[in-house]
N, C-alpha and C positions, 0 to 999 in steps of 0.2 A: 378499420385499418390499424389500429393503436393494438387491436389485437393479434394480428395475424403477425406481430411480431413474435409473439410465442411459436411459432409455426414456421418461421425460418431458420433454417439449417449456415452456418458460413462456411464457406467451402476452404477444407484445412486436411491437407494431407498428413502422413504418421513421421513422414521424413521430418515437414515441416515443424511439426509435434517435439519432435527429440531437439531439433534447432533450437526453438523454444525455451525449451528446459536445459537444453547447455548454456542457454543463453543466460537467464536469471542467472543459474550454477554463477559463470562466470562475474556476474553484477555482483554478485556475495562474496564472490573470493574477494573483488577487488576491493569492495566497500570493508570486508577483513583483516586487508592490508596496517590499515590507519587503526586497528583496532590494541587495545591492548587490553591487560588486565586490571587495571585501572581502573578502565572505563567503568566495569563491574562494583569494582570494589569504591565507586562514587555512590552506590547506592549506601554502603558505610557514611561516608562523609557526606552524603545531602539528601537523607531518607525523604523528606515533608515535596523536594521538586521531583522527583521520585518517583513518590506515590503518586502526588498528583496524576505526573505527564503517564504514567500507566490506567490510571481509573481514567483521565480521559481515553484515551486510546482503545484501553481494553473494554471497559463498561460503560461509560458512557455513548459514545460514539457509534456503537453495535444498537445499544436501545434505544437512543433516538432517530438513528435511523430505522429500527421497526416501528415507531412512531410518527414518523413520514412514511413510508411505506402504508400506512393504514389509515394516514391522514388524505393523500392524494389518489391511492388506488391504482398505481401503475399498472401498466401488464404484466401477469406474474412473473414472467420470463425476465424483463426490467428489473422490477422487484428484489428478484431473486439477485439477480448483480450487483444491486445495490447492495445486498446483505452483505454477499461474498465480500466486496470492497473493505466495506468498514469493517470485516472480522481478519481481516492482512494486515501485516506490520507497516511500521512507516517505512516509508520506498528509500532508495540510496541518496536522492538526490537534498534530503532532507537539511542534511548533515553543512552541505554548499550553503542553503538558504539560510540556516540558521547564523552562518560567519558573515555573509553578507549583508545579513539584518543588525549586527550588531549584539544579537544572542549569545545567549551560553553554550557554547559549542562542544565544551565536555558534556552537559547534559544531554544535548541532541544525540551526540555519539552515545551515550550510555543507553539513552532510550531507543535506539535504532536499537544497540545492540543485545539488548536486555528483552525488546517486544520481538524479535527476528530469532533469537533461540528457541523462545516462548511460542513461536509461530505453529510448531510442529502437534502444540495441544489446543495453543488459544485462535486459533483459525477455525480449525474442522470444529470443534466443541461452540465456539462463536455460534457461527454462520448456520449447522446445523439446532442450534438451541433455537435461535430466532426465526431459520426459514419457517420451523417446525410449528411455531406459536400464529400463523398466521395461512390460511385455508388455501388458498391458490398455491402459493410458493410450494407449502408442504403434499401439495397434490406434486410437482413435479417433482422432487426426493421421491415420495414413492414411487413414482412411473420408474426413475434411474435408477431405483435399489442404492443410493449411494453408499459406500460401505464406508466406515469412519476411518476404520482401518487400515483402508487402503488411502485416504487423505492425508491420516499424519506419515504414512515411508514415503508419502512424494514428497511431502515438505518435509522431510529430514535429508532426502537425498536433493534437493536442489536449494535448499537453505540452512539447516545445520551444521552439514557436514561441507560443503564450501565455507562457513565459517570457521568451522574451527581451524578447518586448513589452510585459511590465509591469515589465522592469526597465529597460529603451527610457525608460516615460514615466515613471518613479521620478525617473530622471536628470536627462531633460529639463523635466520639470512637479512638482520638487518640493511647489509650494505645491500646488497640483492636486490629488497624490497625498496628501497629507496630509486632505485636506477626502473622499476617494471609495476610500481603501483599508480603510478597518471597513466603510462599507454594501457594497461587492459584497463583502466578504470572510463578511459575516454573512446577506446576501441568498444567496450560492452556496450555502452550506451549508445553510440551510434548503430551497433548492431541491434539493439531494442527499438530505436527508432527506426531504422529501417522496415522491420520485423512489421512493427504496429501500423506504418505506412501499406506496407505491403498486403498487410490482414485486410484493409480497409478497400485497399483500391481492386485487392480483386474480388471486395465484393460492391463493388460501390454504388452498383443499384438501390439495394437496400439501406444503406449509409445514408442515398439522396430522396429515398422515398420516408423514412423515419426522423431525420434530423432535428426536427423541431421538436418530434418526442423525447427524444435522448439529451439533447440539446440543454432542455432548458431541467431537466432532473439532475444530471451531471452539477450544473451551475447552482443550484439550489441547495444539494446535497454535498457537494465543497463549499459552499460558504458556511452549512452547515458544523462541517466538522472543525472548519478553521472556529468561527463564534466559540462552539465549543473548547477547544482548546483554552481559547483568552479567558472567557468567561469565566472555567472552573479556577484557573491563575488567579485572576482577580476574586473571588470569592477567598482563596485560600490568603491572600494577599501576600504573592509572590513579587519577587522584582521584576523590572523591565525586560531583565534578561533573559529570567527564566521563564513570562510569559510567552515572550517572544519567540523560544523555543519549543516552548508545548505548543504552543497555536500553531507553527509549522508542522510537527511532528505527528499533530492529529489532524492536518488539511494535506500533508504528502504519504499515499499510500500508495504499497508495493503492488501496485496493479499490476504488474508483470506474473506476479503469483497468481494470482486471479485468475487471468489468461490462461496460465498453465489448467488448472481445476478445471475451467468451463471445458477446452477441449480437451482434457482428457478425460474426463467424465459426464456431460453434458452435450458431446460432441457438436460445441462450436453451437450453442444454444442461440440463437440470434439479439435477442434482449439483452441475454445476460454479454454476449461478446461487445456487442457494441457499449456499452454502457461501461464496460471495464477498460475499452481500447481509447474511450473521448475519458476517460478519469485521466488517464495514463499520457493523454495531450493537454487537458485541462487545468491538472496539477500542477503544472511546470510554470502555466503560462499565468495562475492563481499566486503562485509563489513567488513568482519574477515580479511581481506586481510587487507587494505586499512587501518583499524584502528590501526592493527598491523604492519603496515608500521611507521603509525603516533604516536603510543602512545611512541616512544625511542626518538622523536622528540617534543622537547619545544616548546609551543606557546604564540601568546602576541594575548590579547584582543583589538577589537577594544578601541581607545581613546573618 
C-alpha cells in the first residue's frame, strides 16, 4: 500500500492549473507590497543573520532532508515531495509569524525576499541536485524528462516577476499600496486555501487511504526544518530575535510553489501532491504553535 502511492495520479484539470499559478502570481504580488529596497540592502547591514538564515534554508535544509529521505525510505513519489518542499523559498506567511513571535521582522522579510528572487535558480538546481543523488526519486526525473529549463521560466513567471511588480507599485503608488496590500494579501490566501482544500477533497479517497503515510513524514520533516533553523542560530550565536526568525523562515515553506511543479510537470504525482498540500496545512498550524509559544516571551537582538 505505501507504494502504490507512486501510482496515483490526483485528478487536476489545466483550467485549474492556470488558477493555481495565478494564484501563488498573486501571494507574490502581495507579499511585494511590504517589500522594499531595504530589505535587500539589510544583507549590507546584517551579513553574519544573513548568511546564516540562507545556508539554513538553501543548504542545509535541502541535505538533510536527503538525509531523511535515505534514513526512512519513503516511497519515492513521497520522497520526491519532500525534496521539492525543502528546495522552495520560505512561504508568505513567514514574515506574520515572525512579528508575532517577537522576531526580527526585517530579517524574515529580507530572507523571504532575498530566497524568493533566488527561487528561480536555487529551487530547480536544489530539488534536481538531490532528487538526482538518490535511486528511486531519480528513476522518476527520468521517466518525466524534467527539463530544468523549463522549471526556472515557471518560477520567474509566477515568482519573480510578481515580485518585482509589487515592489515596482510599492514604490511608485505608495498611497495606492497602502489602501490594496491587506485585501489581496488576505484575498490570495483564502484563495490558496480554498485551492488546497479543494485539491484534497476531490481527491479524498486517497487523502484517507494514505494519511498515516504522509501524516507522520510531514510532522517529522517540519520539525525537521524548524530544529534546523534554531540550531544553526544557536551554533553561530545569534540573538533571540534573529533565531527566532530563521527557525520560522526555514519551517515555513512556499508549498504553493511546489504545487505548481508537481502539476505541471509531474501531472499531480500522488505522493509528491499530497505531501506538498499537508506541508502547506501543517506549516501554518507548526507556526501558530511556536509563535504563540514565543510571542508572551521577550526577545534581544543580535549586538
Amino acid at each position: 500500500m505505501y507504494e502504490n502511492l507512486d501510482h496515483v495520479v490526483l485528478s487536476f484539470n489545466r483550467e485549474s492549473l492556470l488558477l493555481l499559478n495565478a494564484c501563488i502570481a498573486l501571494i507574490m504580488f502581495g507579499v511585494a507590497l511590504d517589500l522594499k529596497i531595504d530589505h535587500f540592502k539589510y544583507l549590507l547591514k546584517s551579513p553574519k543573520a544573513i548568511f546564516v538564515g540562507l545556508i539554513s534554508q538553501l543548504i542545509l535544509l535541502p541535505l538533510l532532508t536527503f538525509v531523511l529521505v535515505y534514513s526512512l525510505e519513503p516511497s519515492p513519489s513521497m520522497a520526491l515531495g519532500m525534496m521539492l518542499v525543502a528546495a522552495c523559498p520560505g512561504g508568505n506567511v513567514s514574515n506574520f509569524y515572525a512579528s508575532l513571535s517577537n522576531g526580527n521582522v526585517a530579517l524574515s522579510v529580507s530572507l523571504t525576499a532575498i530566497t524568493s528572487s533566488l527561487a528561480f535558480l536555487a529551487t530547480p538546481l536544489n530539488f534536481m541536485f538531490w532528487a538526482n543523488q538518490y535511486a528511486p526519486t531519480a528513476a522518476i526525473l527520468q521517466a518525466v524528462e524534467l527539463d530544468i529549463l523549463d522549471v526556472i521560466i515557471t518560477v520567474v513567471f509566477i515568482l519573480v516577476i510578481p515580485l518585482s511588480l509589487g515592489m515596482y507599485v510599492s514604490k511608485k503608488f505608495p498611497n495606492t499600496t497602502l489602501k490594496i496590500a491587506k485585501p489581496i494579501k488576505g484575498l490570495s490566501i483564502v484563495i490558496f486555501a480554498g485551492f488546497v482544500v479543494g485539491a484534497l477533497s476531490s481527491n479524498f479517497d486517497h487523502f484517507v487511504n494514505y494519511i498515516l503515510n504522509f501524516l507522520a513524514l510531514v510532522l517529522i520533516h517540519n520539525a525537521l526544518a524548524l530544529t534546523t533553523g534554531f540550531s544553526i542560530s544557536k551554533v553561530f550565536q545569534l540573538g533571540q530575535a534573529e533565531t527566532r526568525s530563521i527557525t520560522i523562515e526555514t519551517g515555513i515553506q512556499n508549498s504553493g510553489l511546489a504545487l505548481v511543479i508537481i502539476f505541471e510537470y509531474f501531472n499531480g504525482l500522488g505522493g509528491m501532491a499530497i505531501i506538498a498540500a499537508w506541508w502547506g496545512v501543517w506549516h501554518l498550524i507548526s507556526g501558530a504553535i511556536i509563535s504563540w509559544q514565543w510571542s508572551s516571551r521577550p526577545s534581544f537582538a543580535v549586538r
